[in-house]
N, C-alpha and C positions, 0 to 999 in steps of 0.2 A: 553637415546636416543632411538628413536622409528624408524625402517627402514621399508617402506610397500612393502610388497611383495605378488604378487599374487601366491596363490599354487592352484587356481582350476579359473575356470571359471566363478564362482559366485562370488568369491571373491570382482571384479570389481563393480556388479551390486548391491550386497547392501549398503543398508545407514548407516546403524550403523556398522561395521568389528569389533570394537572391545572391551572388556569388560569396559574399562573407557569411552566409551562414551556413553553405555546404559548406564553406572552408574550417569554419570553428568546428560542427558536428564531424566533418571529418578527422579533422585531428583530435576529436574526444572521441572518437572511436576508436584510432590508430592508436593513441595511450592507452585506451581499453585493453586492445588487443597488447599492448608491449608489455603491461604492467608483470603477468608470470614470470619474463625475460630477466626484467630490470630491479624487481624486488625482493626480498626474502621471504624464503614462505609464510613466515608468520601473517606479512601483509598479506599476501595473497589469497590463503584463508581467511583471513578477516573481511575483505574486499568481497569475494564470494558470499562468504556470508550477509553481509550488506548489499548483495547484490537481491536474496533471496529476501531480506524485510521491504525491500525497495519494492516489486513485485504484489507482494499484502498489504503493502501500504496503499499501492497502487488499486489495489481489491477496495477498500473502506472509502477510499477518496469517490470513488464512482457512486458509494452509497449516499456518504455522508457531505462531501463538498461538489457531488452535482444534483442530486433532489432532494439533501438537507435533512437526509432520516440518521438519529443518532444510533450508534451501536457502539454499546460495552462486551461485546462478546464473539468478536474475531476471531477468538482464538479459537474460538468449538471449528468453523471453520478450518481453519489452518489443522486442527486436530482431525479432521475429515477428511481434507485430501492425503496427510499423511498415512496414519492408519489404513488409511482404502489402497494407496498405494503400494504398502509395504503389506497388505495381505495379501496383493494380486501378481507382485513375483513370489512372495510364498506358493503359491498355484501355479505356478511355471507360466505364468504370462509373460509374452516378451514386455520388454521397457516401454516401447513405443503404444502400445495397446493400453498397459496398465495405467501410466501418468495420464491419457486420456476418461479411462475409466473413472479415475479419483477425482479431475476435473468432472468429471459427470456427473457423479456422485454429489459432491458438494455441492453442483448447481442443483441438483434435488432434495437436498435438504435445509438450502438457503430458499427455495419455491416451498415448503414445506413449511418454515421459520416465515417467511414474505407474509403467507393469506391470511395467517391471523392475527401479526405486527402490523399490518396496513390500517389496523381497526383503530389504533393508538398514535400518537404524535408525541414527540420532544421526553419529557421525565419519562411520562411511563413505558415510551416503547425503549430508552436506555433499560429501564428494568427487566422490558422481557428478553431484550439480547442476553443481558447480563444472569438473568434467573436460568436463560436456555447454555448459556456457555459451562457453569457449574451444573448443568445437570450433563452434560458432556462427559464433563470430568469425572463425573462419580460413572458413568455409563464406561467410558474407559479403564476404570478399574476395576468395574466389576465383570465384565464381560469377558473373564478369563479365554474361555475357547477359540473368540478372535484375535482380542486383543492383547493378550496375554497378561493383564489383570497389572498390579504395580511391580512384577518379577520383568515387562518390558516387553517388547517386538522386537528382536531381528529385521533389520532391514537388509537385503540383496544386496547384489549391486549392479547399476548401473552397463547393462553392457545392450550396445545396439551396431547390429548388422555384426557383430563376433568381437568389435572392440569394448576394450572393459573402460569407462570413462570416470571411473572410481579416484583416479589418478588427482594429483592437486592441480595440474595446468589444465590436464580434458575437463575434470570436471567446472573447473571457474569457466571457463568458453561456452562451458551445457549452459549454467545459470546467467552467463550476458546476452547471451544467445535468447533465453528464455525473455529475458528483460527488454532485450530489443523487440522480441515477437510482442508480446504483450504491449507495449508502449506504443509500437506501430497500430496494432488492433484498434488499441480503445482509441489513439487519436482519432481516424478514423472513424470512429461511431459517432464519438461526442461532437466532432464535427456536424454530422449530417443529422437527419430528422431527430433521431433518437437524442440524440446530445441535447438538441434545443428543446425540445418536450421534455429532460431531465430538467433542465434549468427554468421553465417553466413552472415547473411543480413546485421546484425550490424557493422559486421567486415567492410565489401568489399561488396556492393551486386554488382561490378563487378565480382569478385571470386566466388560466391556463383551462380550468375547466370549462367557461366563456368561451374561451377559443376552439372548443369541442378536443381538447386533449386528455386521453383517458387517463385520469388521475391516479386511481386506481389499479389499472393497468400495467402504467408506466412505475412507479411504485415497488412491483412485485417485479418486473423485471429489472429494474434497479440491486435489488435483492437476489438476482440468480446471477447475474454478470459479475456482481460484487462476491458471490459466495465461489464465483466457480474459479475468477482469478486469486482466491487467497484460496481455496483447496490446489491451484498448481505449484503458486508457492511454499504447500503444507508438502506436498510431492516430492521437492526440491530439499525443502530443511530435512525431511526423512533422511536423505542420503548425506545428508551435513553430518545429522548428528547420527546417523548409523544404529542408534537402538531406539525405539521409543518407549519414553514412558508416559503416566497421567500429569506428573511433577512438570513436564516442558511444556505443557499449553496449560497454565493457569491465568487468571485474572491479569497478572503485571502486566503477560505478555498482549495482553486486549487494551491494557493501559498504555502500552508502547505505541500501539497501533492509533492509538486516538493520540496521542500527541506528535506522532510522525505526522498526521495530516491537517493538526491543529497547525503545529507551530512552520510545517512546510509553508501552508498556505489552502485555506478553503476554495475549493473550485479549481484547482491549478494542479495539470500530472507532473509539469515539472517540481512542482512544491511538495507533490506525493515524494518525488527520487530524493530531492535535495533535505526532505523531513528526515526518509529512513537511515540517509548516513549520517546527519546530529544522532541522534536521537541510538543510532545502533553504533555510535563511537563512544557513547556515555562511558558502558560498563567497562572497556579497555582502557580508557582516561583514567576513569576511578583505580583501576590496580595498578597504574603508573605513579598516581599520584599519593595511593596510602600511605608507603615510606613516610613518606612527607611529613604527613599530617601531626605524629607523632600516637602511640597506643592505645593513646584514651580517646581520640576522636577514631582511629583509622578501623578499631572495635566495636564502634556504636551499629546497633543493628538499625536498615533500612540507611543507610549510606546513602546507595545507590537511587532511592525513592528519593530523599530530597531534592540530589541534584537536578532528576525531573522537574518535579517542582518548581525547583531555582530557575531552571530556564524556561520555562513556563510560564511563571509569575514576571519572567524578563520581556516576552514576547507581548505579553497579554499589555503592558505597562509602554515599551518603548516601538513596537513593529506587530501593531494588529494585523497588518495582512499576511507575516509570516516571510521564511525565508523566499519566496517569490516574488514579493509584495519589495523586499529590498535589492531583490535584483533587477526589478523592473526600474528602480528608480536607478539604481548605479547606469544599466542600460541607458536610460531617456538622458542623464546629465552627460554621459559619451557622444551620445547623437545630436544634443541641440545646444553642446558647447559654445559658444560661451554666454544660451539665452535659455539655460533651463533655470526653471524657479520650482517651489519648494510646493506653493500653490496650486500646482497642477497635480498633484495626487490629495490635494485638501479633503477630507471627507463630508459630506453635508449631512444632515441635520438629516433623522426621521423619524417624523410627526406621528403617523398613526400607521396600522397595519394590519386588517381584517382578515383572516381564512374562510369566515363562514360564506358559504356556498350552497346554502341548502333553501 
């Protein structure tokens, strides 16, 4: 059994404290890195792939599980940083310029999306993500001259300082690489002021606002950090999928996004990571499994949507706080063997809960 106690002042502020958990982080790095070595490509791209939902996951979680604002329309995002991406080596911009660019980008259109979502809370501002994602989409198809309309974009490739990173092992190391930048970033933020004035908001932004924290404020840049991390991951799936069209960012794909950080875990970046790969292992389970099924089921259209669904409806019923929420407890039963009880994640009871603040 492990008791935490602080003996200095830094103690508090760092990430890692203690020698088993640089030891575990390292060796899930060190797999990280062997996994190209040791697996077949199929994994490899797959893993990659999941590495890139992991990331946009990572984008919504900042919106939605640290100051609690819903978004059905992540994907217009993701369709932002791609697009912008993949017009800015069309223009001979290096890699390193452009993937900045399209993160810029996005962070300007999610401050653009922010001013006049901040006006709405819960149902109706799901509506206006979700009214702004489909108008996305139709803007991507019709915007022929940039976008090249539903005939698709060419994306580049990948090449910085003269090497070409297009490759299946450069490129999976580009996007863990990515993931580890990213994850190091926002810990980081959400730790310090800005994190606690996110959760603040989230809490009570009656309370928060008492506390003289710009509700407001924080809000809207909630919505530029959140927009600019899902346009780098829209950056990254550019170069996955090599063409773009309007068909790859629809609605499901905003549907994925909200159940990666549902069923992760509200509030939690590891529950952001650990959502994206359930949740981005579905559709590969599903093609393993149709064989199976036998013609008549393995034919039925929206397959794939149930099994969301299914697991959904498993989380919401048997692990409300999501796959976090059970790793904290496998956690806490390791560490205070053989006196952990069941009682110490109990949830209690709440009574009432006021917003207005006016």
């Amino acid at each position: 059994m492990r008791f935490d106690y602080d003996t200095s002042y830094r103690d508090g502020k760092r990430l890692l404290r203690y020698p088993s958990q640089w030891l575990s982080y390292g060796l899930l790095l060190a797999l990280a890195l062997a996994v190209p070595w040791l697996l077949p490509k199929y994994y490899v791209g797959e893993l990659t792939y999941l590495y890139i939902l992991a990331i946009a996951s990572l984008g919504l979680m900042v919106l939605s599980g640290y100051t609690g604002q819903v978004s059905l329309g992540h994907s217009a995002f993701v369709a932002v940083g791609a697009y912008a991406h993949a017009w800015c080596l069309a223009q001979g911009l290096p890699f390193g310029l452009s993937i900045v660019l399209a993160t810029g980008i996005s962070a300007l259109v999610g401050l653009a999306v922010g001013l006049p979502a901040i006006r709405v809370s819960g149902l109706y501002l799901a509506m206006v993500t979700l009214a702004f994602a489909i108008l996305i989409e139709h803007v991507l198809g019709r915007w022929k001259s940039v976008t090249g309309g539903f005939n698709g974009l060419p994306v580049g490739d990948p090449v910085v300082f003269g090497f070409d990173l297009s490759g299946l092992k450069s490129f999976y190391y580009l996007c863990l690489a990515g993931l580890v930048l990213v994850l190091v970033l926002l810990v980081n933020l959400l730790r310090g002021q800005t994190g606690r004035a996110f959760v603040g908001v989230r809490d009570s932004e009656a309370a928060a606002a008492s506390l003289g924290i710009w509700v407001s404020g924080h809000k809207v840049l909630a919505f530029v950090i959140s927009a600019a991390v899902t346009g780098f991951a829209g950056a990254l799936l550019a170069h996955h999928v090599r063409h773009l069209t309007p068909e790859g960012f629809n609605l499901l794909l905003s549907l994925e996004l909200v159940l990666m950080v549902t069923i992760g875990g509200l509030g939690s970046l590891r529950g952001a990571v650990l959502g994206a790969f359930l949740i981005g292992m579905v559709p590969p389970f599903i093609s393993q499994v149709k064989p199976m099924l036998g013609d008549r089921i393995a034919k039925q259209f929206g397959l794939e949507i149930f099994f969301f669904g299914l697991i959904l409806a498993f989380f919401v019923l048997f692990e409300p706080k999501g796959l976090n929420g059970r790793w904290l407890k496998i956690k806490a039963f390791f560490q205070t063997f053989p006196l952990y009880r069941k009682d110490v994640f109990k949830r209690g009871k709440s009574y009432m809960k006021s917003e207005r603040y006016r």
